[in-house]
C-alpha positions in Angstrom: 0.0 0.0 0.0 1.5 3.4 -1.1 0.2 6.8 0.6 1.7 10.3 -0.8 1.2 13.6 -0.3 2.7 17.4 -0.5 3.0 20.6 1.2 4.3 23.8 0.7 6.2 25.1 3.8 7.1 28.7 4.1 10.7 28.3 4.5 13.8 27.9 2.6 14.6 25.0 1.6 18.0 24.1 3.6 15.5 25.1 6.8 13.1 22.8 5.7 15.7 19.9 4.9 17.6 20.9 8.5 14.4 20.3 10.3 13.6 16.8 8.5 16.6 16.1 9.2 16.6 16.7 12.8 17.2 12.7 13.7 17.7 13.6 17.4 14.3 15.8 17.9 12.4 12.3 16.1 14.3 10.4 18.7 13.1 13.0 21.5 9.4 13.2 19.9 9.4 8.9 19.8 10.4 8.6 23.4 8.0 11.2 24.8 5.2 9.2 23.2 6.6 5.7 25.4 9.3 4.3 22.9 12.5 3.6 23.7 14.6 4.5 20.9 18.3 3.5 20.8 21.5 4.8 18.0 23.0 1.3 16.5 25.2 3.2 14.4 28.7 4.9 15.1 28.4 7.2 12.8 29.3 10.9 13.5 27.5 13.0 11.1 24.1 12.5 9.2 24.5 10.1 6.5 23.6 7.0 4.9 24.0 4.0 7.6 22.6 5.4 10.2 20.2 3.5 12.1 17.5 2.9 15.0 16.0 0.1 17.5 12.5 1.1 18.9 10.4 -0.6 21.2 7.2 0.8 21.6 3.5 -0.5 22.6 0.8 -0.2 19.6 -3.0 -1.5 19.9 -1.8 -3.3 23.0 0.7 -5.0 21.9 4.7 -4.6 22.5 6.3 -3.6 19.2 10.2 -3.7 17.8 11.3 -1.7 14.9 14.9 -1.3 13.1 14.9 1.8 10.9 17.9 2.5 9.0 18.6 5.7 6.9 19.2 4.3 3.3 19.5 7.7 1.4 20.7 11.1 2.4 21.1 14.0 0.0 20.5 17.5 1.4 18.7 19.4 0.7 16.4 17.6 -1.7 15.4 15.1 0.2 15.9 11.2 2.1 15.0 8.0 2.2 14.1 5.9 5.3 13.4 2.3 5.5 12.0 0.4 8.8 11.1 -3.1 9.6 8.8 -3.9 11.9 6.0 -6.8 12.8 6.6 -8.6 9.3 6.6 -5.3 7.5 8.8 -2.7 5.7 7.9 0.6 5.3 9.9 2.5 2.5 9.6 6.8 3.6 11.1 9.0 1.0 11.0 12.6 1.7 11.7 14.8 -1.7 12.1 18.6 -0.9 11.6 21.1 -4.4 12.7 24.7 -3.8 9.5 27.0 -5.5 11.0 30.0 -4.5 13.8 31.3 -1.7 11.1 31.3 0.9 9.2 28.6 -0.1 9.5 25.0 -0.3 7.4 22.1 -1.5 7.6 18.5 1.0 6.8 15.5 -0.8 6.1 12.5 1.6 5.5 9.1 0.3 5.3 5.8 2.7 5.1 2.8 0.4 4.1 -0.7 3.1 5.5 -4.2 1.6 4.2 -7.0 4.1 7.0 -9.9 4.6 4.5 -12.2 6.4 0.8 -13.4 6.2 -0.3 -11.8 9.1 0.9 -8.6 8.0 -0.9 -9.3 4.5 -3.9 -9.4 6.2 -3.6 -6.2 8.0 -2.5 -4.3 4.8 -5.6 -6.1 3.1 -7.8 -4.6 6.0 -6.1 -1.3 5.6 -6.7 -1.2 2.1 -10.7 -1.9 2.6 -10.4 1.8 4.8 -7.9 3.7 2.4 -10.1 6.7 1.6 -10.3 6.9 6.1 -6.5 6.3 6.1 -4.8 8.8 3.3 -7.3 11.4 4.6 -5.8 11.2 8.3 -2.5 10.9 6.4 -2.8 14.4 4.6 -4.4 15.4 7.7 -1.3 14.3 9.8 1.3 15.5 7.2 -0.3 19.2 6.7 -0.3 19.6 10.8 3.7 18.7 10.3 4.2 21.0 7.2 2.5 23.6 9.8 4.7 22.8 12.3 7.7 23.1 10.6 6.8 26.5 9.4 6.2 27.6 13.1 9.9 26.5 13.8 12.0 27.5 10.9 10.4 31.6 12.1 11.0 30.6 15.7 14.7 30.0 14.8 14.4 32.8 12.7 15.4 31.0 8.8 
């Protein structure tokens, strides 16, 4: 199952890219939610190889994921893979520049289930798409929003 969407975020583009790019604010964000989130990499700056364990609890149930940063090219964009509960999720951010101040985000998850039971669930999922890209967008604008609010608070 593949969801995308865009936003324009008034910012410039390296702003925009330094926020998606903020690994250790996602880390921050994840464990205030309940997830333990722990760095398996040794890497010293952002790049390619860099990579996750979570633990978290979802519908009940305790969950593990491994996410590993497979592409990094600033400022256009990334690409993020994780696998987790029979499933890999492929997240590639794209980042246009439409003008100094402006910037267009391009979010696309694409699911690929490894094992039955996550077939299933994408199956399910698939019967409520319409439901599931709409809190998707939904979810995506209120980030697009939120990004704009911090690249003027940091003053970009």
């Amino acid at each position: 199952m593949k969801l995308s969407t865009s936003e324009d975020v008034a910012a410039p583009i390296e702003a925009v890219f330094a926020h998606v790019s903020d690994f250790a604010w996602f880390e921050r964000a994840a464990m205030r939610r309940g997830a333990d989130v722990v760095r398996t990499d040794t890497l010293a700056e952002p790049g390619p190889g860099m990579s996750w364990h979570a633990e978290f609890q979802f519908r009940g149930r305790d969950r593990k994921a491994d996410v590993d940063l497979k592409s990094y090219d600033p400022p256009e964009g990334m690409r993020v893979v994780t696998r987790a509960a029979g499933l890999d999720l492929d997240c590639v951010i794209e980042l246009v520049a439409m003008s100094r101040t402006r910037t267009r985000m391009k979010i696309t998850i694409e699911t690929t289930p490894r094992t039955i039971p996550a077939r299933l669930m994408i199956q399910s999922a698939k019967l409520a798409r319409t439901k599931i890209e709409k809190r998707y967008r939904h979810r995506i604008a209120e980030y697009a929003a939120e990004l704009e609010e911090r690249c003027q608070t940091r003053g970009f």
